[in-house]
N, C-alpha and C positions, 0 to 999 in steps of 0.2 A: 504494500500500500504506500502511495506515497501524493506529494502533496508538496511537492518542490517548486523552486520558484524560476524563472527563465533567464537567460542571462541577457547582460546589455548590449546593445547595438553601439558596434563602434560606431566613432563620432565622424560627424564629415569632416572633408578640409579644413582645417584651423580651429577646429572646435574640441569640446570635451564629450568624452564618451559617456553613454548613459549607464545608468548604474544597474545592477542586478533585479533582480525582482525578488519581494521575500517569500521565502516559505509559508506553507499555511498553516493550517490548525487542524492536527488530526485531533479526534475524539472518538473512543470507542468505547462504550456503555454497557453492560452485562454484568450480572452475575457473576460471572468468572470469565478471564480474558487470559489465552493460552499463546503466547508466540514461540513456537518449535525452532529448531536452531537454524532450519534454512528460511525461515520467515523473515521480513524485513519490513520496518515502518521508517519512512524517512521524510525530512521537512527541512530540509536544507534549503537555502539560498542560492541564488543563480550568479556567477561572476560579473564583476562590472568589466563595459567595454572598454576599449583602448582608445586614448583618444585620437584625431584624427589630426593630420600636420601637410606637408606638403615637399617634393620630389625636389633632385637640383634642377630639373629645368622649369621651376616654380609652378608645378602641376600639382592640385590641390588632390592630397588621398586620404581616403579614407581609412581608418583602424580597424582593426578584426573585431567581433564581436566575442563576448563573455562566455563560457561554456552555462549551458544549463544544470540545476541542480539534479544530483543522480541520486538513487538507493545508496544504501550504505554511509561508512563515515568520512571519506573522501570529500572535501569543499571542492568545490567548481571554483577552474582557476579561470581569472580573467584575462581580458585580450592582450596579445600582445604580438607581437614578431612580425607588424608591417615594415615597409624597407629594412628588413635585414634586423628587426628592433633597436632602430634610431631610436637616440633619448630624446628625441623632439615630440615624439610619439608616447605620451604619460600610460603607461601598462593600467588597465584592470584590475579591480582589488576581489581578494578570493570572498566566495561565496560564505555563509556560515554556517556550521555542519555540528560539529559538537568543539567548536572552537569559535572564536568570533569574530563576524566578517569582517575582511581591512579593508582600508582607506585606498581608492586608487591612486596612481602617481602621478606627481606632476609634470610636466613636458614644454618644453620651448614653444610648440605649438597649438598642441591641446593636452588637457590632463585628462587621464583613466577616470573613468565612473567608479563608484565605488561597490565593495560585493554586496549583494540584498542580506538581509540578515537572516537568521535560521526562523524555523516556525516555533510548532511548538505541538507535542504529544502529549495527550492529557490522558489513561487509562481510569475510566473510574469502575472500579469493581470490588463485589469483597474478599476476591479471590485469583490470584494474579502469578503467572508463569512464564514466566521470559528466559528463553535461551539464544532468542535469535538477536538481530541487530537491530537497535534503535537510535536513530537520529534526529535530533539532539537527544539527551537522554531525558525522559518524560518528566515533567513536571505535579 
């Protein structure tokens, strides 16, 4: 199950990239709530994109965009690696997962979005089993 957030669009020519998307809000309510070890619940955050700058023969480019948030406890990293990842080009800040999203970078031309924040897993039960993976871990 998951409930992840989408990552950012790089930015156009001279601009900053957009930031991650957050995670959402899982909630699952029963009696008894049972996650087996290959089960997985995830609410991670989406990377922010790269911002966007411009080429030497002053051709305006655009930045990669932020990975979206995935299952598991891995953060979606943000954009990065246009022209060869010139520092003019501010990188994307990582999504957040069971750590907490960063700040994108700054750049001579545009700075990285930042990553979306994590969501959030609420389990409410009276009776609770978890082997598998939960990201962030529930609240």
């Amino acid at each position: 199950m998951r409930a992840t957030g989408a990552g950012g669009d790089g930015g156009g020519g001279m601009s900053g990239g957009g930031g991650g998307g957050a995670g959402g809000l899982v909630v699952i309510e029963s009696p008894s709530v049972t996650v087996t070890a290959t089960g997985q619940i995830s609410a991670n955050g989406g990377g922010g994109g790269q911002g966007g700058g411009k080429n030497a023969q002053n051709q305006r480019v655009q930045g990669n965009p932020g990975t979206d948030g995935t299952l598991g406890t891995t953060a979606a990293t943000g954009g990065s690696g246009a022209l060869g990842g010139d520092p003019g080009f501010g990188p994307g800040g990582a999504g957040g997962a069971i750590t907490t999203a960063a700040n994108g970078i700054m750049g001579s031309f545009g700075g990285g979005g930042g990553g979306g924040a994590a969501g959030a897993i609420k389990l409410l039960s009276w009776q609770q089993q978890v082997s598998g993976t939960l990201s962030p871990v529930p609240q």
